[in-house]
C-alpha positions in Angstrom: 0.0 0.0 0.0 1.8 2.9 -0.9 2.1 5.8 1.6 0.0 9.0 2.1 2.0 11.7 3.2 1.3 15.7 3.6 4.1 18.4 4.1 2.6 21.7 6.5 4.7 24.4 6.1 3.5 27.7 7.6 3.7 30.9 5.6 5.8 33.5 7.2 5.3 31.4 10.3 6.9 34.3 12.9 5.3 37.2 11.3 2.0 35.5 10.8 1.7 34.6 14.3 3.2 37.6 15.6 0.3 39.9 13.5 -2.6 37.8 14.8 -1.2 38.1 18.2 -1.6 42.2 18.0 -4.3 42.0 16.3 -6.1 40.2 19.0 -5.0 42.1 21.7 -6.4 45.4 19.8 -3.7 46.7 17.7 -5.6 48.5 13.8 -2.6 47.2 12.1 -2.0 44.0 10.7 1.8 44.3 10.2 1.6 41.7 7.4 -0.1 44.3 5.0 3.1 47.0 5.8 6.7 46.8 5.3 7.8 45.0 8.5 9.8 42.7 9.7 10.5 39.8 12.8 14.2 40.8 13.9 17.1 40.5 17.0 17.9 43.9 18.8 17.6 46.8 16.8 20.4 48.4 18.9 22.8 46.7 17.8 23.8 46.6 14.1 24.5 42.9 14.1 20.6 42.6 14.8 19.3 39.9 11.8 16.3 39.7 9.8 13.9 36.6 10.9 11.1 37.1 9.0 9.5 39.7 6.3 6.4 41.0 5.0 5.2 40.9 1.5 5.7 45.0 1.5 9.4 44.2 2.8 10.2 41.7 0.8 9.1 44.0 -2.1 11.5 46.6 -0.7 14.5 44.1 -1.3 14.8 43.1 2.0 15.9 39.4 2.6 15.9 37.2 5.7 19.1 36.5 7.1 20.5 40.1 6.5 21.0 42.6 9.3 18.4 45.0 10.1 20.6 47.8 9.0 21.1 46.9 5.9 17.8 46.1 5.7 16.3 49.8 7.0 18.8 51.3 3.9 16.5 49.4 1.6 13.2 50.5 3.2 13.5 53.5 5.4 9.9 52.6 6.8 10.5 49.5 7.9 8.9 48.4 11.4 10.8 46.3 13.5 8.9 43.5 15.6 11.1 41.4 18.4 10.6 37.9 18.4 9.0 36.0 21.1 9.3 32.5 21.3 6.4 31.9 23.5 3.9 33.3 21.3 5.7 31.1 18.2 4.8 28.0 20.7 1.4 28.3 21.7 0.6 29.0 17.3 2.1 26.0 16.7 1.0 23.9 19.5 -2.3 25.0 18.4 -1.9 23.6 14.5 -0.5 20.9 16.0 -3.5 20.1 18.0 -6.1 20.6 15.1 -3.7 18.4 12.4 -4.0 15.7 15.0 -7.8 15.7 14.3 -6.3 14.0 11.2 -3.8 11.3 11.7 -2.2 9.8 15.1 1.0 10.1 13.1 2.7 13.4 12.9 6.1 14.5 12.8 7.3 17.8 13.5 10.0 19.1 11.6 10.6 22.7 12.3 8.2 24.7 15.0 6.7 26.1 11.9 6.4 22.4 9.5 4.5 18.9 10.1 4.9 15.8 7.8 2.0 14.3 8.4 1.3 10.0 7.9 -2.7 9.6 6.3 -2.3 6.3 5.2 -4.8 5.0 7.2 -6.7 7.6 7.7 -7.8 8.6 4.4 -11.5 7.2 4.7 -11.6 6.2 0.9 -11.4 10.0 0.6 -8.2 11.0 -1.6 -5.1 12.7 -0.4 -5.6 15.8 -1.9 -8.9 16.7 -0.7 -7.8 15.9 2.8 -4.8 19.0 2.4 -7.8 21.3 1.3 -10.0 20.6 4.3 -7.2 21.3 6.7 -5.6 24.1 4.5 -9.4 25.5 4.8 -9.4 24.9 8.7 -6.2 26.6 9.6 -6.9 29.7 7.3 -10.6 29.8 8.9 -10.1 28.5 12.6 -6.7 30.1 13.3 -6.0 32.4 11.6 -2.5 32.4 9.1 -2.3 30.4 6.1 -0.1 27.4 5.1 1.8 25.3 1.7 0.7 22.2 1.8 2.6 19.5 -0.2 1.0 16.3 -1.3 3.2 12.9 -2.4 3.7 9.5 -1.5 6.9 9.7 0.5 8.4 12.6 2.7 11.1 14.4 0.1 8.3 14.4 -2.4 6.1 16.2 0.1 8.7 19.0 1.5 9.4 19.2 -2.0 6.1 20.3 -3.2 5.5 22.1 -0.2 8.6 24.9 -1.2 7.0 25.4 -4.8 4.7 28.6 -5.3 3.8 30.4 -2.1 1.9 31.6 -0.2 -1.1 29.6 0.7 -0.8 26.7 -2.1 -1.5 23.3 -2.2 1.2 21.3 -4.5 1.1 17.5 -5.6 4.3 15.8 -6.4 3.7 12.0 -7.5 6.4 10.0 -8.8 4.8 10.9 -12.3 5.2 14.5 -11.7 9.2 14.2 -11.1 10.1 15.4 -14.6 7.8 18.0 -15.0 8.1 19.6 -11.4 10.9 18.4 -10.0 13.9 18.0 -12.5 13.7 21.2 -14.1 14.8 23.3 -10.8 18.0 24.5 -9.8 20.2 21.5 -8.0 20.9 23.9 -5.2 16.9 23.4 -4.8 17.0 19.6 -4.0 16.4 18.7 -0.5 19.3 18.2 2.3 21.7 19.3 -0.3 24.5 22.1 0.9 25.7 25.0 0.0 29.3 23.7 -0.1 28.4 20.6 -2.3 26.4 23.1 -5.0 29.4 24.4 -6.4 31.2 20.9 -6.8 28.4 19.7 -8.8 28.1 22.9 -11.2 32.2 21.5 -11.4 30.8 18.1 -13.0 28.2 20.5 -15.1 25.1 19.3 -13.2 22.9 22.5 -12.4 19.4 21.3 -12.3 18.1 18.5 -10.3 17.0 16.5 -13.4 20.7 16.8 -14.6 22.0 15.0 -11.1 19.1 12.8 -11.6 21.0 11.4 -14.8 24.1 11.0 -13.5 26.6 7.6 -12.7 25.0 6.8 -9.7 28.6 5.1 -9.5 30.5 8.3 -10.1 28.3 10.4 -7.7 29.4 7.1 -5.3 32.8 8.1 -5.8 33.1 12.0 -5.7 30.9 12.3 -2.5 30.6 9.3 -0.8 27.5 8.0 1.0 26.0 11.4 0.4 26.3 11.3 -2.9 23.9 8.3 -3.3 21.3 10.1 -1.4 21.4 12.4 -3.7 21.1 10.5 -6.5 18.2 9.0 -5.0 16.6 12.4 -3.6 17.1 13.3 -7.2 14.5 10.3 -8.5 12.2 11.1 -5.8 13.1 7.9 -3.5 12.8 8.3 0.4 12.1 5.5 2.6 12.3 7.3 5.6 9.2 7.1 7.5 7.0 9.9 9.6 8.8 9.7 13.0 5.9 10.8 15.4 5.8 11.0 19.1 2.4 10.1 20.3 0.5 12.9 22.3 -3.1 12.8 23.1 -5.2 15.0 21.3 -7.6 17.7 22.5 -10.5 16.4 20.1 -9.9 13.1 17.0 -12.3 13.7 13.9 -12.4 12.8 10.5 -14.4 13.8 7.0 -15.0 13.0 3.7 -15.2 14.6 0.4 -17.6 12.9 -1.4 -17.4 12.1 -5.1 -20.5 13.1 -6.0 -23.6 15.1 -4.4 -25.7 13.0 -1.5 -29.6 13.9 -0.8 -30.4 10.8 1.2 -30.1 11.1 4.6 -29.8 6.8 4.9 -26.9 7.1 2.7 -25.1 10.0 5.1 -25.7 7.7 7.8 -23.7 5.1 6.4 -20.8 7.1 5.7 -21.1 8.8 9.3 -21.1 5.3 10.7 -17.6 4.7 8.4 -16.2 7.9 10.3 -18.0 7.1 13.8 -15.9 3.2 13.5 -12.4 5.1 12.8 -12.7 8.0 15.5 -13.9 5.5 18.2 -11.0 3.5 17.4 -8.6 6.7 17.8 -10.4 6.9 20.4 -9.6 3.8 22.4 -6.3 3.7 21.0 -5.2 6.5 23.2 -7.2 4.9 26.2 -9.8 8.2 26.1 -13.5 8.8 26.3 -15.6 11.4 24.7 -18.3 14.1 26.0 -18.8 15.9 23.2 -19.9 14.9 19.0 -19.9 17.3 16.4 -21.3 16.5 13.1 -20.5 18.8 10.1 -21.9 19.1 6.3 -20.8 21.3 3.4 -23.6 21.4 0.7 -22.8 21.6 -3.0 -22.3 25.6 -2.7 -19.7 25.3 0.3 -22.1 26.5 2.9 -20.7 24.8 5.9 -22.7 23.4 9.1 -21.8 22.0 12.2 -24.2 20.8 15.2 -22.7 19.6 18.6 -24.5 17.8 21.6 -22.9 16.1 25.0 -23.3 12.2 25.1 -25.3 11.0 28.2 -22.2 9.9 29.7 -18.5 10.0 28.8 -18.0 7.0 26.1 -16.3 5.4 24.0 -18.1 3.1 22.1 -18.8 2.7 18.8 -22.5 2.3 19.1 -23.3 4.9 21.6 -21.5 8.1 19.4 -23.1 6.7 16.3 -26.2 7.3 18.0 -25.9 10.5 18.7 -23.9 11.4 15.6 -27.0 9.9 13.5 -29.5 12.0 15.8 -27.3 15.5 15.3 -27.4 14.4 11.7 -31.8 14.0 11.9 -31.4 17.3 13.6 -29.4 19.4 10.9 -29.7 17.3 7.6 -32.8 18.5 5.7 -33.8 16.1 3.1 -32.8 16.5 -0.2 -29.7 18.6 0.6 -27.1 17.8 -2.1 -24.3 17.4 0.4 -20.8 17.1 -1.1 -19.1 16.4 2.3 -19.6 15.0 5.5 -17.4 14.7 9.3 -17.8 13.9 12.8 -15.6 15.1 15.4 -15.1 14.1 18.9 -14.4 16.5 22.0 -14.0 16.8 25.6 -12.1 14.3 25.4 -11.1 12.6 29.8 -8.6 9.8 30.2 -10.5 6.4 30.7 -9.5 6.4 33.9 -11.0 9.6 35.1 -14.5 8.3 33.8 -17.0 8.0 36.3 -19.7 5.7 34.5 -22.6 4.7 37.1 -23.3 0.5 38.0 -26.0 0.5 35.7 -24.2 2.3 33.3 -21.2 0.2 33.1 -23.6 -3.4 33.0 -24.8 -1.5 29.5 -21.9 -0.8 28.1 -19.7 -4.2 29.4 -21.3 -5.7 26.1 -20.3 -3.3 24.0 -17.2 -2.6 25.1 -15.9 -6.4 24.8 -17.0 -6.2 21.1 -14.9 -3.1 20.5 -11.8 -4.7 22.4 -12.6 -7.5 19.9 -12.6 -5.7 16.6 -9.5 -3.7 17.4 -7.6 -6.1 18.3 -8.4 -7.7 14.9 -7.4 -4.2 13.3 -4.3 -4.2 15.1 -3.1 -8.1 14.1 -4.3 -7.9 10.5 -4.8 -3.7 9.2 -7.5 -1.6 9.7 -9.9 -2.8 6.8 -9.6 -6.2 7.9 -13.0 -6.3 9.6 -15.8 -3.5 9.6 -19.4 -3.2 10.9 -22.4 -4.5 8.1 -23.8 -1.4 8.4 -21.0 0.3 6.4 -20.7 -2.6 3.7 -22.3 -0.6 1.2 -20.1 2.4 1.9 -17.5 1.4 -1.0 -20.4 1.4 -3.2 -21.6 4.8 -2.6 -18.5 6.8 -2.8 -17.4 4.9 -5.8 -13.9 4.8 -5.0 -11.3 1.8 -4.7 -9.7 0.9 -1.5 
C-alpha cells in the first residue's frame, strides 16, 4: 500500500503569528499588510532579519541580512522582536487541530509537520484531505499554510517549497520530470551550499541533470551522500513519519464525497464509516468522549456544524453513532445535495477519570468487549480487515477503490 504523506509548512510562520497576536489584543494594524519585519535587537547593528512581509520583501529586504542593511532598503520598515512563546502556543495550536487528522505526525521545524494519512484517508483522496485542513487553519486560526502532497516525505517537502503563499502542491512519482527535474540543483532537498558548487564543477545544475548522472560516479566523488542524492534526485525516500504520540484535544475525521448525496440513509452510512475510525482513535489512546460534532458542506460550500454532549463520557462505537445519526436528523434537511460529511469528537477525559454509574457500566460491558474484539483484529491484521455491516455498502456509494 503505498504511503500518504502531507508536508505543512507555515507561511511566514513568525510574522503570521506575531500579527494575529496584536491583532487580537487590539492593535488596527496587521503588520503583514506594511513593510515590516521579525528581527534580534535593533540596537545593535548585528541585529538579523527573521522574517519579512510581503511589503518588505518588495522593498528588497531578505531574511538573514542585518536590520541595518535592511532599514537602507526600506527606510519605513517596522521592526517587531521575536518571542518564542507566542511562536509556541501558534504551533502547539496547529499541532493540535492536524492531530484531528492522523495519530502520526512529525514535526520538523516549529513552523512544518509531515504528516502519515495512510490509514486515515476514509476512501477519501489525499488531496482533498490537504484542502480541508488548509481551509481549517486559514478559517479556525488564523494564518495560512503550503501544503505538499506525495507519496513519501522528500516528495512532500518538495512540493510544499514550490509557489507560495497559501498553495496546495502535488508531487507523484509521475510529476518528477515536469516539477521536480527542471529546478535548480541547489533546490533539491538536504543538499548544501558547499556541495552546489562541486556539482556545477561536473556541469550538473538542475536537479533533473543529477538525476541522470553515474550513480557510481556520484558514489565516488561524495561518498554516501552522494547516493542520497542520487536518489533524492529520482524522488526515492524510505524514511518514515517519526511521530511521538500525544493525546489529542478532540480526533475527527471527514469525507469529500465524489458526487452530491440527498439521502439522509446514505449519510448515515458514511457517518457510521467515520464514527468506526474515530472511536477507534479513540480507544487507542485509552480516552472517552463528552462531546460529538457533526459537520456538512452542501454543494455551494455553505458549511454546518451541530454539537451535543453524550449521556455519559463513552467510548463506544454504538453509543457516538447514535448520537452522531441524531445530530445528523437534527441538521440534515432532506434533499440537501451534500458534497461532504465529518464527525468530530471533544471533551475528550482519560478512561480512567471516567465516572460511568453501576447501571451504566452493566450496558456498556457488552459493548465494550465487542470493541476490544474488533480492534484487536485491526491491530493483528490492518484496519480494513473487519468493519461493521452497516457500512458494507459504503464502498459502493462513494465509488472509489480501497
Amino acid at each position: 500500500m503505498e504511503r500518504q504523506i502531507l508536508h505543512i509548512d507555515v507561511n511566514n510562520a513568525f510574522l503570521s503569528w506575531t500579527a494575529i497576536e496584536m491583532l487580537k489584543k487590539g492593535s488596527k494594524i496587521d503588520i503583514r499588510e506594511i513593510p515590516a519585519i521579525i528581527g534580534g535587537d535593533e540596537s545593535k547593528r548585528s541585529g538579523i532579519v527573521l522574517a519579512k512581509s510581503m511589503k518588505a520583501k518588495e522593498c528588497g529586504v531578505k531574511t538573514a541580512e542585518t536590520i541595518y542593511q535592511a532599514k537602507i532598503k526600506c527606510p519605513n520598515l517596522r521592526v517587531f522582536p521575536s518571542d518564542y512563546k507566542i511562536y509556541k502556543k501558534y504551533s502547539d495550536n496547529l499541532y493540535n487541530l492536524l492531530l484531528q487528522y492522523t495519530d502520526k505526525i512529525e514535526r520538523f521545524s516549529i513552523d512544518e509537520c509531515f504528516l502519515d494519512m495512510t490509514e486515515y484517508l476514509m476512501k477519501d483522496t489525499l488531496y482533498n484531505k490537504a484542502k480541508e485542513i488548509s481551509k481549517r487553519v486559514k478559517e479556525e486560526l488564523g494564518f495560512t499554510v503550503n501544503i505538499g502532497v506525495a507519496n513519501n516525505k522528500l516528495l512532500a517537502k518538495m512540493a510544499s517549497d514550490f509557489t507560495k503563499p497559501d498553495r496546495i502542491h502535488t508531487l507523484y512519482k509521475e510529476e518528477i520530470p515536469k516539477k521536480m527535474w527542471p529546478l535548480p540543483v541547489s533546490e533539491l532537498f538536504m543538499l548544501g551550499r558547499k556541495t552546489v558548487p562541486k556539482l556545477y564543477n561536473l556541469q550538473i545544475k538542475t536537479i533533473g541533470d543529477l538525476a541522470h548522472t553515474n550513480k557510481t560516479l556520484l558514489e565516488k566523488k561524495f561518498g554516501k551522500h552522494g547516493i542520497m542524492m542520487w536518489e533524492y534526485s529520482n524522488g526515492i525516500d524510505n524514511s518514515e513519519v517519526n511521530y511521538k504520540e500525544e493525546k489529542p484535544k478532540g480526533i475527527g475525521n471527514s469525507i469529500t464525497l465524489p458526487q452530491n448525496i440527498t439521502n439522509i440513509k446514505k449519510l448515515e452510512e458514511i457517518l457510521l464509516a467515520l464514527t468506526e475510525q474515530v472511536t477507534y482513535r479513540l480507544r487507542r489512546y485509552k480516552m472517552k468522549a463528552t462531546t460529538v460534532n457533526i459537520q456538512l458542506r452542501t454543494n455551494d460550500f455553505k458549511d454546518k456544524t451541530h454539537q451535543g454532549k453524550l449521556p455519559t463520557e463513552t467510548s463506544t462505537t454504538k453509543e457516538i453513532y447514535q448520537k452522531a445519526k441524531e445530530l445528523l436528523s437534527q441538521m440534515y434537511k432532506e434533499g440537501t445535495p451534500i458534497r461532504l460529511i465529518g464527525l468530530r469528537v471533544d471533551g475528550l477525559i482519560d478512561e480512567k477519570e471516567s465516572q460511568l454509574s453501576f447501571f451504566q457500566n452493566q450496558e456498556n460491558e457488552k459493548q465494550e468487549k465487542l470493541d476490544k474484539v474488533m480492534d484487536e483484529l485491526k491491530n493483528k491484521y490492518g484496519y480494513n480487515s473487519i468493519t461493521r455491516a452497516g457500512k458494507m455498502n459504503v464502498g459502493n456509494i462513494l465509488k472509489l477503490k480501497d
